[in-house]
N, C-alpha and C positions, 0 to 999 in steps of 0.2 A: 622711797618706794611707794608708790601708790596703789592705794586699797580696790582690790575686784568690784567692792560693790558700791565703790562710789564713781557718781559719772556726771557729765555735764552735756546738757541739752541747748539748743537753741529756745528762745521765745520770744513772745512778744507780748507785753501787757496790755491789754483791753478797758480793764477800767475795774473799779471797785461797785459789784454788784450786790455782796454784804459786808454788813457795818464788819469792821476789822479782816477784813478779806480782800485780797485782789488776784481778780482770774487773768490767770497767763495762757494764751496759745502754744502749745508746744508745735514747734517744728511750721513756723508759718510760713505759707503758700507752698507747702506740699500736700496739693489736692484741690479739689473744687468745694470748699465747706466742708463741715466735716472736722477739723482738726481737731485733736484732742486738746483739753484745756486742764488746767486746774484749778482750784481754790487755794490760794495762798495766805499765812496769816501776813500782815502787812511789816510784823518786827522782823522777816525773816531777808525783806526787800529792802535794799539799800535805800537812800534818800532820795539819792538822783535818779532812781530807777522806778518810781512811783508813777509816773504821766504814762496816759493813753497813748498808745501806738509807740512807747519807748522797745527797741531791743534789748534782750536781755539774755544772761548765761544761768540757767535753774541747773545748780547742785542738787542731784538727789541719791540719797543713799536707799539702795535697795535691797539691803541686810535685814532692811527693818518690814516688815507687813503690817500694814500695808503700807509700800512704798514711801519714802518720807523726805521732801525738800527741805535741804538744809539749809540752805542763803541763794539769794538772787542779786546779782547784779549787773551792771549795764556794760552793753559790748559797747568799746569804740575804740574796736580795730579792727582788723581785718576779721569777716563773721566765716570765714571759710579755716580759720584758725581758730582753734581751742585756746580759753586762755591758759596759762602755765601757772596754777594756783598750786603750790602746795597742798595734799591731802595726807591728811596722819591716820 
């Protein structure tokens, strides 16, 4: 059974703009600029899902305030489909 306030977003990682951080675009190219981003710590981002302009899936649990991603990792399947992770 999956938890209410956990959910998974589309992204797209940009690049690492502080040391131990990497911003991710939420929800990209919905919009002209604009998109909302985050600051991500880097242990939260899988291996392969580090490089600029990679796709990506941000778990974020929203139980917690302020809002709080818990692991990022990289789509390669179809991005119109959620992946099927298990959440406890």
């Amino acid at each position: 059974m999956a938890n209410d306030d956990v959910f998974i977003v589309p992204g797209r990682v940009f690049g690492c703009l502080v040391d131990g951080e990497l911003t991710i675009v939420i929800n990209p190219g919905l919009g002209i600029g604009g998109e909302p981003h985050w600051a991500v710590p880097v242990r939260l981002v899988d291996l392969d899902a580090r490089l600029p302009n990679t796709e990506v899936w941000v778990t974020v649990d929203r139980g917690q305030r302020p809002w709080s991603v818990t692991h990022v990792g990289r789509r390669f399947f179809n991005p119109d489909t959620p992946p099927q992770i298990p959440i406890s």
